[in-house]
C-alpha positions as CSV (number, residue, x, y, z in Angstrom):
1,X,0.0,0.0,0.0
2,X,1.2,3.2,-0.7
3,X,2.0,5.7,1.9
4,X,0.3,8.8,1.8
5,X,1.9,12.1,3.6
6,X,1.9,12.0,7.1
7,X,0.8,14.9,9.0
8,X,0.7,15.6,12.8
9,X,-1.5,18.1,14.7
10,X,-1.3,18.4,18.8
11,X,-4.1,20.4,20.8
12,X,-3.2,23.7,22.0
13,X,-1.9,23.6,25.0
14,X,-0.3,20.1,25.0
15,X,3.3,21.6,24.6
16,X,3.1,23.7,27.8
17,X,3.0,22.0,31.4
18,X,-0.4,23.2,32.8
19,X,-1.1,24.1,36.3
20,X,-1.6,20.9,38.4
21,X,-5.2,19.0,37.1
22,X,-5.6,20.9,34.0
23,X,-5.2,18.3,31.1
24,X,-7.5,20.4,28.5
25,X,-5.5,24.2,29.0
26,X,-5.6,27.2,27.1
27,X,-2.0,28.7,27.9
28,X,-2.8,32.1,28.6
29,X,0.0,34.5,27.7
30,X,1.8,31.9,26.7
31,X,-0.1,31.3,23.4
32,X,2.4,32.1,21.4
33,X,5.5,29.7,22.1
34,X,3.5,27.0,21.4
35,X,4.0,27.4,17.4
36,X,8.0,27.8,17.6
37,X,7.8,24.4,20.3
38,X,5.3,22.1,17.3
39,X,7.5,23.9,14.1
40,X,11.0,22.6,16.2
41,X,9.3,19.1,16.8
42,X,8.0,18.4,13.3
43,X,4.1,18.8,14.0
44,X,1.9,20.8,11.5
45,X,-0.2,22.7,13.0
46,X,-2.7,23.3,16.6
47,X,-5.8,22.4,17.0
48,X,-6.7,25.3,18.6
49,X,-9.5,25.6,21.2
50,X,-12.1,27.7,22.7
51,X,-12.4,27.4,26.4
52,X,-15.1,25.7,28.5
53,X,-16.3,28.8,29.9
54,X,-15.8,32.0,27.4
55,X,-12.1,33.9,27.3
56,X,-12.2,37.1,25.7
57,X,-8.1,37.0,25.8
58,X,-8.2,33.8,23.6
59,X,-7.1,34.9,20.3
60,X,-10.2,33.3,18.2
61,X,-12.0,36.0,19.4
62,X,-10.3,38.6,18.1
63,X,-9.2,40.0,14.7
64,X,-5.6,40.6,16.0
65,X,-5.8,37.4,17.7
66,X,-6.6,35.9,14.5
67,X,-4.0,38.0,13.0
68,X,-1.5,37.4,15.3
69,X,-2.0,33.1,15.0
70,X,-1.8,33.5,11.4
71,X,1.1,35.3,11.2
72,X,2.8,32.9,13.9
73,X,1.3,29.6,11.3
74,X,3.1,31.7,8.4
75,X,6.3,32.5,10.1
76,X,7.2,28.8,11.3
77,X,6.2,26.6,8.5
78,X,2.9,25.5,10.0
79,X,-0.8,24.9,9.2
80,X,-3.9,25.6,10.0
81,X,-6.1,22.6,9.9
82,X,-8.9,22.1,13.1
83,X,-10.1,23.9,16.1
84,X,-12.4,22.8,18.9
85,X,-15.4,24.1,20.5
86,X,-15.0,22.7,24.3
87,X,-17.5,26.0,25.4
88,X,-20.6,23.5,25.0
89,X,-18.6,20.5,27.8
90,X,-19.6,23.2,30.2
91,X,-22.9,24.6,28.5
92,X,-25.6,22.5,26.9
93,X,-26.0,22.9,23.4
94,X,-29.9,21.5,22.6
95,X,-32.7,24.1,22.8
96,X,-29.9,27.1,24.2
97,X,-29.8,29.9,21.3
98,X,-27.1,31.6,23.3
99,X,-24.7,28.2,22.7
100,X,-26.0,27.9,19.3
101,X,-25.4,31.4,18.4
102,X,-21.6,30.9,20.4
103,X,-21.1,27.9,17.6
104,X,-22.2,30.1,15.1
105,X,-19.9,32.6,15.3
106,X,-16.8,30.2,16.6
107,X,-17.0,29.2,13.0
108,X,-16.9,32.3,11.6
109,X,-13.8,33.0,13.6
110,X,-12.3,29.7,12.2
111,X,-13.4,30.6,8.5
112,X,-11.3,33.7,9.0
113,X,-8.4,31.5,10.1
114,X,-8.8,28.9,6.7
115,X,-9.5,26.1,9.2
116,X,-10.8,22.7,7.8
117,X,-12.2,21.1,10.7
118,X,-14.8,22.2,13.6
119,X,-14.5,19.6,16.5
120,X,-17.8,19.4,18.8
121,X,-16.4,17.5,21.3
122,X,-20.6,16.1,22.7
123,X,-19.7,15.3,26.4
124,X,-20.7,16.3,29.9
125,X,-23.4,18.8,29.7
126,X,-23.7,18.1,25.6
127,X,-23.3,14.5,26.0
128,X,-25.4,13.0,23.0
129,X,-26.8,9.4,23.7
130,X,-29.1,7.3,21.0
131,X,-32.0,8.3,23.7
132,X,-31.4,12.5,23.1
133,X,-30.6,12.8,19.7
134,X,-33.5,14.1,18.4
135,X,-32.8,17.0,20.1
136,X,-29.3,17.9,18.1
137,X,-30.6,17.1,15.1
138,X,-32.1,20.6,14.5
139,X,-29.0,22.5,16.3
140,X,-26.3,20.7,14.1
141,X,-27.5,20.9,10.9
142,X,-27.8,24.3,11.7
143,X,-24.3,24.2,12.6
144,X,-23.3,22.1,9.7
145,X,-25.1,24.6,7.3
146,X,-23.2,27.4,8.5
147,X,-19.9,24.9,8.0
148,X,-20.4,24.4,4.8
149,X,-20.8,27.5,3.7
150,X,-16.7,28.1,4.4
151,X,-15.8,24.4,3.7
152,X,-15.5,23.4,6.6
153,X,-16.3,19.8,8.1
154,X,-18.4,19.2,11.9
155,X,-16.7,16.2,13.4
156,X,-18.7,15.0,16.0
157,X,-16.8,13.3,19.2
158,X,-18.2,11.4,21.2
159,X,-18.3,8.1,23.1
160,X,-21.0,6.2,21.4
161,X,-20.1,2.8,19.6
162,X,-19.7,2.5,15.8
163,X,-23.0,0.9,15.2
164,X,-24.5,4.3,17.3
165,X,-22.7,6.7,15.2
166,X,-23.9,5.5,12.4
167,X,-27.3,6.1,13.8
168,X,-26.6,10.0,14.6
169,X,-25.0,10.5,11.3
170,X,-27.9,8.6,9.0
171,X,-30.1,11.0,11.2
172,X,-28.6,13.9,11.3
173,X,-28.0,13.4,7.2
174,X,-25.7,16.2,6.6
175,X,-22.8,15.9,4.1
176,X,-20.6,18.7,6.5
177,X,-21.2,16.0,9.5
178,X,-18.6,12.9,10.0
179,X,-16.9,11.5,12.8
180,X,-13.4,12.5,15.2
181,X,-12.4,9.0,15.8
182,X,-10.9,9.7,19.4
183,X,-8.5,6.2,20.7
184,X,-8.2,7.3,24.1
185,X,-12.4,7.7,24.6
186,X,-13.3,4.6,23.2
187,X,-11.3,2.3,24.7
188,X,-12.2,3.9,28.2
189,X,-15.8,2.4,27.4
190,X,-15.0,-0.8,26.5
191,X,-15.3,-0.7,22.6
192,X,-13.8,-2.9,19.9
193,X,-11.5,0.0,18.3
194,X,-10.4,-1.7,14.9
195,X,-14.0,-2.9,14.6
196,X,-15.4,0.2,14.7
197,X,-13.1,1.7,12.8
198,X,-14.1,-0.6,10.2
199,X,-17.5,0.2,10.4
200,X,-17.6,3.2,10.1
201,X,-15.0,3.8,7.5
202,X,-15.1,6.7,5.4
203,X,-17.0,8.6,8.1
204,X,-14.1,9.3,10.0
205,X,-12.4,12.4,9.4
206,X,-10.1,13.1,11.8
207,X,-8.5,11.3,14.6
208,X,-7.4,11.8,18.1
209,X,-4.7,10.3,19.3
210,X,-4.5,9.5,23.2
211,X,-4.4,6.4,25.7
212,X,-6.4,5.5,28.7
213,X,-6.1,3.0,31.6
214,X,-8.9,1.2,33.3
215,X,-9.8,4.0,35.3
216,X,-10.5,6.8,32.2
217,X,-7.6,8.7,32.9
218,X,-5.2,10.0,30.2
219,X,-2.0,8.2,30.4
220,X,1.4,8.1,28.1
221,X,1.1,6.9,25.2
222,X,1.9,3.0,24.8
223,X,1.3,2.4,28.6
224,X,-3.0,1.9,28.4
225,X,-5.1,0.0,27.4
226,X,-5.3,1.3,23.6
227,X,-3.4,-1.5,21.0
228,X,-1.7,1.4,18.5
229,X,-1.4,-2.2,16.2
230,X,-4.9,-3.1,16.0
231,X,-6.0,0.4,15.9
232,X,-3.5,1.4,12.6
233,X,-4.3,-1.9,10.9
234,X,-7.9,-0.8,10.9
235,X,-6.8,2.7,9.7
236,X,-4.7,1.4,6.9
237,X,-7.7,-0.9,6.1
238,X,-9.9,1.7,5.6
239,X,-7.8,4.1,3.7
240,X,-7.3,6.6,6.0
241,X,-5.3,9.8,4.5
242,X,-6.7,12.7,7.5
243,X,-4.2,13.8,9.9
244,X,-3.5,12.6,13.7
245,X,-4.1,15.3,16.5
246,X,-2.5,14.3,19.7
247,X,-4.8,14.9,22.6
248,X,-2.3,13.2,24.9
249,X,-0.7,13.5,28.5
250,X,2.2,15.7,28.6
251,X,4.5,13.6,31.2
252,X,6.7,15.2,33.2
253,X,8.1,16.9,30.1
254,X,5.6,18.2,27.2
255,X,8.9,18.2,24.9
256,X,10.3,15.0,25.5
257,X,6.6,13.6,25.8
258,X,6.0,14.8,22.6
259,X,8.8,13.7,20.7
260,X,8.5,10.3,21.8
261,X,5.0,9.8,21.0
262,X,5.5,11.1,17.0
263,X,8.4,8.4,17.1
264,X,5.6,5.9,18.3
265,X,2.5,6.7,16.0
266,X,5.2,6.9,13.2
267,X,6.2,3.5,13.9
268,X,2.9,1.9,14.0
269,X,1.7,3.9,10.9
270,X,5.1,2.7,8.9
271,X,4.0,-0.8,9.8
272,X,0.9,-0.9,9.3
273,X,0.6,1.5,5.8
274,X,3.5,0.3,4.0
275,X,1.9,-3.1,4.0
């Protein structure tokens, strides 16, 4: 099989130690370094993210912030590729204008930016289940529809099975709608990762790479419960040509941590693509 490029994003934040607890962290005035830091270690851009609860300081928000990211994308070789909504963890996004009207505009703010992918990450107080999800149906299309209109594709995460999603998506029927195939939140439920990769194929649009253990928390790379084998086979078998965000633990060193795991993905990716 041939090998198509290989391209590596990491979330914003995830090349910064955070303050003691805080996995998912927006690094406040330190922003900025974390494009020299991904350009030095080889990974293409940040998936860059709004805040749980609103930040007026986060560059998205801004024109000069968006200016100022752009300018920091150009300078050091980078892209810009996804960004991720977690404002609706913390704030419920069926039957809330206010959060559907907060969407909205986020992706107006990542049209400005050229970005490709919108992650809804549907958890906590947005947490879609099979027995809700008549109640997104109406709010993402509507989100999907404004999407669209600046090419840009709604990857829905989430911690249903592959059989479920394939549910949502044949009833949310909306070509801008497909899947963020996260490793780390699946196998924290129990699900048969290559299988569902399988299944649902084509849907998948971007992926997230992390490990859990048996208790759901984030762990290095290689030391969990996720089989990076299995789970690349499945990729390779389905054609997969997206990128790979890392959404991982930073260790005790978000450099070194880093490094190592782009040595590991690209390991398991050479194996299992350049069958």
């Amino acid at each position: 099989m041939a090998i198509h490029p290989l391209r590596f994003g990491i979330v914003q934040g995830r090349l910064i130690q955070s303050p003691p607890g805080q996995l998912q962290w927006f690094p406040q005035d330190y922003w900025e370094s974390e494009f020299f830091i991904a350009s030095a270690l080889g990974i293409d851009y940040i998936e860059l993210i709004a805040e749980r609860n609103h930040n007026p300081a986060n560059p998205l928000w801004s024109d000069a912030g968006v200016n100022s990211i752009k300018s920091l994308v150009k300078r050091n070789g980078l892209s810009l590729h996804a960004f991720c909504n977690d404002y609706i963890v913390d704030h419920a996004l069926p039957k809330s204008d206010d959060v559907l009207s907060q969407n909205l505009k986020l992706i107006e703010r990542g049209a400005l930016l050229g970005c490709q992918k919108y992650i809804l990450p549907l958890f906590e107080q947005s947490e879609l289940t099979l027995k809700n999800v008549e109640e997104y149906v109406d709010p993402l299309r509507i989100i999907a529809d404004k999407a669209e209109q600046s090419g840009i594709t709604v990857c829905l995460e989430t911690v249903l099975n592959g059989a479920e999603l394939i549910t949502v998506l044949e009833r949310i029927n909306h070509p801008a709608v497909s899947v963020v195939y996260d490793t780390g939140n699946r196998v924290a439920f129990g699900h048969d990762l290559p299988g569902d990769i399988c299944m649902l194929g084509s849907r998948i649009s971007h992926v997230h790479i992390k490990d859990k253990n048996t208790f759901n928390e984030n762990v290095i790379i290689g030391t969990g419960l996720v089989n990076f084998l299995k789970v690349f086979e499945a990729l390779a078998e389905i054609k997969y040509q997206g990128p790979y965000t890392f959404e991982t633990q930073r260790g005790s060193n978000p450099l070194r941590t880093a490094a190592y795991n782009l040595e590991l993905v690209k390991f398991f990716y050479e194996e299992c693509f350049a069958k």
